[in-house]
C-alpha positions as a printed NumPy array, in Angstrom:
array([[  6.48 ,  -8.967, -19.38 ],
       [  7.486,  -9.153, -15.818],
       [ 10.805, -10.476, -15.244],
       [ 11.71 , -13.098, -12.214],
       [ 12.958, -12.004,  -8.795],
       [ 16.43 , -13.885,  -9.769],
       [ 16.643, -11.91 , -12.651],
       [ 15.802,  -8.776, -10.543],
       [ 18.451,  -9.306,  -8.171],
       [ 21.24 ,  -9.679, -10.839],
       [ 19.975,  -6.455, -12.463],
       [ 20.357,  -4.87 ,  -9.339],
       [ 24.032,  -6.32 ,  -8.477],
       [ 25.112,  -5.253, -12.164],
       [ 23.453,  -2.019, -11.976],
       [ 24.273,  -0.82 ,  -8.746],
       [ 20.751,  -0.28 ,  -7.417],
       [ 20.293,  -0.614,  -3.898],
       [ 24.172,  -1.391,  -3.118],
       [ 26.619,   1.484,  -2.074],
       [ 30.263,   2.107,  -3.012],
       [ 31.71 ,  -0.622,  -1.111],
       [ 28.9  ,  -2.994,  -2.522],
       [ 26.531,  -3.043,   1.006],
       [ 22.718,  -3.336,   0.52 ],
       [ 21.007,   0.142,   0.861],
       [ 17.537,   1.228,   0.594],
       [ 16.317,   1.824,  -3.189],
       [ 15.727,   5.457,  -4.276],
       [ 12.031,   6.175,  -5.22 ],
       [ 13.203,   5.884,  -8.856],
       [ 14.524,   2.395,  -8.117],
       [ 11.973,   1.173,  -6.32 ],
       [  9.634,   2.098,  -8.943],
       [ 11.919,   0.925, -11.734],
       [ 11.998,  -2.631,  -9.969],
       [  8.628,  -2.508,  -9.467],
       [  8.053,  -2.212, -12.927],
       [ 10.061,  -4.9  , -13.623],
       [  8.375,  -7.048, -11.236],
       [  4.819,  -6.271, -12.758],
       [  3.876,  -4.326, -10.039],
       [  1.879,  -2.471, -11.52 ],
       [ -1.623,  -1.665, -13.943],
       [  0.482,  -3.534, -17.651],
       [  0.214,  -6.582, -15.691],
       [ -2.316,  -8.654, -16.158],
       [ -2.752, -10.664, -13.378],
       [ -1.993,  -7.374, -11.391],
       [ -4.974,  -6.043, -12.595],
       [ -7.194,  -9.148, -12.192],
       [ -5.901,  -9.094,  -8.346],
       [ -6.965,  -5.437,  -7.747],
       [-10.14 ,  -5.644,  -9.792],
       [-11.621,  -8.343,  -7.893],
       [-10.47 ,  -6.707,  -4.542],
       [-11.976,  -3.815,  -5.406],
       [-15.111,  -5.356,  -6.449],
       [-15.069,  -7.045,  -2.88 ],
       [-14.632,  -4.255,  -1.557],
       [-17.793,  -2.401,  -2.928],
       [-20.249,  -5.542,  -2.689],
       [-19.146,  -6.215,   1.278],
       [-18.357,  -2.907,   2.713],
       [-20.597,  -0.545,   0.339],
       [-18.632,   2.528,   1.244],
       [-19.457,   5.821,  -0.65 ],
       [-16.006,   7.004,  -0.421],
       [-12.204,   5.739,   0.628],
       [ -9.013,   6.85 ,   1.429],
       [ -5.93 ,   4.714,  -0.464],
       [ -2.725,   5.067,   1.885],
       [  0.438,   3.874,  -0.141],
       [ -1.335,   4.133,  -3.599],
       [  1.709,   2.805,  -5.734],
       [  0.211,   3.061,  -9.285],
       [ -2.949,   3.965,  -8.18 ],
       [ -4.531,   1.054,  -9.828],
       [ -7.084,   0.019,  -6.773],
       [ -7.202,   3.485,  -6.696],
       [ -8.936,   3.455, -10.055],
       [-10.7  ,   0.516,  -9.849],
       [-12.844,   2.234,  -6.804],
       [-13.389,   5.229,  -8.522],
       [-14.948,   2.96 , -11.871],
       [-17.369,   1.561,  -9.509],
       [-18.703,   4.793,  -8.265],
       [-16.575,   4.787,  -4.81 ],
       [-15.158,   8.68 ,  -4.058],
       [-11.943,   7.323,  -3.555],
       [ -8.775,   9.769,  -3.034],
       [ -5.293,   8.263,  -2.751],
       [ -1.778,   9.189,  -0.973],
       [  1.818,   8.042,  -1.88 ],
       [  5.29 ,   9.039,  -1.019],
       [  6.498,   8.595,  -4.436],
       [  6.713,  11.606,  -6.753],
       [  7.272,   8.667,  -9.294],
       [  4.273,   6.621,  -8.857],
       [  2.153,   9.269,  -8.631],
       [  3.429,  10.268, -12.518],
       [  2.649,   7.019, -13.198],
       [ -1.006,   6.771, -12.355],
       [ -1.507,  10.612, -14.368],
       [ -0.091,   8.664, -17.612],
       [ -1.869,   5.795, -17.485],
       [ -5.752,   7.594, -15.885],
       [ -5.067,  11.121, -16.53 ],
       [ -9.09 ,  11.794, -15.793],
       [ -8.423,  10.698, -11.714],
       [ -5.312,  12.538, -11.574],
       [ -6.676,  14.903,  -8.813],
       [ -7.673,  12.005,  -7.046],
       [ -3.978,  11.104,  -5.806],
       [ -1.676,  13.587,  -3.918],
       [  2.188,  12.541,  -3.168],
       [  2.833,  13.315,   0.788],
       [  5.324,  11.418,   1.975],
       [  5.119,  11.917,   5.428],
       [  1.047,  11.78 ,   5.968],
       [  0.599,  15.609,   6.833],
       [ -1.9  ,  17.134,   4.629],
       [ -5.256,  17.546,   5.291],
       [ -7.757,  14.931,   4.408],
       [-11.537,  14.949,   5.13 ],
       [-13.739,  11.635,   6.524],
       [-14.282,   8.981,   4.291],
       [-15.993,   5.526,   5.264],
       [-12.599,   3.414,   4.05 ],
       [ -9.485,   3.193,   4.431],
       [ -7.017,   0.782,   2.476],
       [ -3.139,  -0.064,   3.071],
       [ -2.053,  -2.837,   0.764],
       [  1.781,  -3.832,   1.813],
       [  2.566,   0.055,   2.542],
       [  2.837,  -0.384,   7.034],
       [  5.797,  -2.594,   6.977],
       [  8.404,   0.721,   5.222],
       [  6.956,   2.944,   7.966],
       [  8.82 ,   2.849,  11.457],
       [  6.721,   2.593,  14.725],
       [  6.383,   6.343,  15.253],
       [  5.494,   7.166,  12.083],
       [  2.477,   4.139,  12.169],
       [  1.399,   5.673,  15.448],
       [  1.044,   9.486,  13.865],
       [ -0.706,   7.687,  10.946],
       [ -3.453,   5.865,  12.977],
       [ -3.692,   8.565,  15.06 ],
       [ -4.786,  10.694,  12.366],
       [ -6.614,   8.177,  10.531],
       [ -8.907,   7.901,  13.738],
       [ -8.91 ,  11.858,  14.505],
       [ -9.362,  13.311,  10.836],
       [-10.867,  10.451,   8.927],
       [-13.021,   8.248,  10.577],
       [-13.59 ,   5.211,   8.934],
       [-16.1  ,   2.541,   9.335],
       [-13.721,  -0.099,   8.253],
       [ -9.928,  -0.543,   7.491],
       [ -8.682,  -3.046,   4.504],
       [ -5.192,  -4.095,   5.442],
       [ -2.569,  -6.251,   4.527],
       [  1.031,  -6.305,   5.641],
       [  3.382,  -8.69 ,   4.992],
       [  4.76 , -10.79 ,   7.962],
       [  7.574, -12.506,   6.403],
       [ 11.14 , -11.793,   6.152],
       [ 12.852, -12.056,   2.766],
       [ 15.117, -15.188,   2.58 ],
       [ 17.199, -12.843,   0.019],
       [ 20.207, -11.002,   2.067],
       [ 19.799,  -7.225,   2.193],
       [ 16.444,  -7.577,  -0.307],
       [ 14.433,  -6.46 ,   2.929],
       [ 16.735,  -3.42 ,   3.667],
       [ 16.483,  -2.772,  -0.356],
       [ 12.583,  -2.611,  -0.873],
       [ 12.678,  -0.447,   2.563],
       [ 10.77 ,  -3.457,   4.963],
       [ 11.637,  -1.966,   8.131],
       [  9.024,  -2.863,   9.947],
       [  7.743,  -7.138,   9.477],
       [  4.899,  -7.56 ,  12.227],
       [  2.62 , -10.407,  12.89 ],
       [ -0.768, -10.182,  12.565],
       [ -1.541, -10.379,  16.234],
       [  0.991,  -7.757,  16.405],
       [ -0.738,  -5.138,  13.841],
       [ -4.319,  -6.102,  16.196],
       [ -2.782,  -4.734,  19.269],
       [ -1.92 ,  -1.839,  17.504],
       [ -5.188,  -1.29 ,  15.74 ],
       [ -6.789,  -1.777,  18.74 ],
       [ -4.671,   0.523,  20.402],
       [ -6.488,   3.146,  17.783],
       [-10.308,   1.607,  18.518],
       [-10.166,  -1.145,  15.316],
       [-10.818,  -4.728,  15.856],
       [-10.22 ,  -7.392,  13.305],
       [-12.874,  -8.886,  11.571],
       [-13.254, -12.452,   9.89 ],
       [-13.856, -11.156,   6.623],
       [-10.557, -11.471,   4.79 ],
       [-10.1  ,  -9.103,   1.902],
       [ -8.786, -11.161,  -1.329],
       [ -5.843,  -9.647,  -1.652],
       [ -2.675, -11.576,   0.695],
       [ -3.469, -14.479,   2.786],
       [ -2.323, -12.63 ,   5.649],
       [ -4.557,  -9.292,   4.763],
       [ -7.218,  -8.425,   7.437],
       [-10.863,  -6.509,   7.488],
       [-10.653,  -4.045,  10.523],
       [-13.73 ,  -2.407,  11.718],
       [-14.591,   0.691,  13.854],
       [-15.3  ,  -1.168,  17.431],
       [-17.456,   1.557,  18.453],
       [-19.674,   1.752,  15.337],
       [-19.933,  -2.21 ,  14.687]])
């Protein structure tokens, strides 16, 4: 069972995770972050974590029909297996060496379907999707505009499922712990897509209140 954020944030004090030696917030280690993500129910023994992705991905196929999709920040790699169940050639990508052993326990039979590359640079072909579910806001500007950049170079998509969150943590140092770096607005993240040749949409995929539908705005 999941256990609150209160409860997370004690665990953390008495554990040491995320503080240094003099007690200062610091950013989690990948095995932290996916220990507390556990905790949190983060992840595919969730329930209601599962209901959320299942129905996004079943959006996803019934108003985008995409044959194939890219996942960036997979986590567990449970969207990533709901889009493969309905027939979508979906591949995903994740910095964490921990996650990624994660999603081979749990669906061993996609486990060539997700890669761990933390910094973005391997080689990935054109796909009709891309998703990026809370992932943009732990990557600093640069590294967003070497993403994009690629993303509109290499794959190509028709459309662009995104959701970032926009709202600092009222917790002190939980931000700096869970690695948000980088809180935009959404008017914010459409300049920047835009930038790249995405507009926003006013589909919203069911995911965050705040999530948007971006679409290629020279092929729509």
């Amino acid at each position: 069972m999941p256990i609150s954020l209160p409860q997370v944030l004690a665990l953390n004090r008495q554990l040491g995770r995320g503080f240094d030696a003099a007690g200062n917030p610091r950013p989690f280690s990948d095995k932290e972050f996916f220990d507390v993500s556990n905790e949190m129910g983060l992840n595919q023994r969730n329930p209601d974590y599962r209901r959320l992705h299942e129905f996004l991905a079943a959006w996803i196929r019934n108003a985008l029909s995409p044959s194939s999709a890219l996942e960036i920040g997979a986590g567990p790699g449970y969207l990533l297996y709901c889009l493969n169940r309905l027939g979508i050639d979906a591949a995903g990508v994740d910095g964490n060496p921990h996650s990624k052993a994660f999603f081979d326990e749990c669906h061993p039979e996609h486990s060539s379907r997700y890669v761990v590359d933390r910094r973005f640079e391997g080689n990935y072909t054109r796909a009709d999707l891309v998703v990026s579910i809370e992932v943009f806001e732990h990557i600093p500007d640069d590294g967003l505009e070497r993403i994009l950049e690629k993303v509109r170079r290499d794959i190509q998509p028709r459309y662009f499922v995104f959701s970032s969150t926009p709202h600092p943590d009222p917790n002190p140092g939980w931000d700096l712990q869970w690695g948000h770096i980088n809180i935009k607005q959404p008017t914010q993240w459409h300049r920047l897509f835009g930038r790249f040749g995405y507009r926003p949409l006013d589909a919203r995929p069911p995911v965050t209140e705040w999530a948007t539908l971006y679409a290629d705005a020279l092929t729509s």
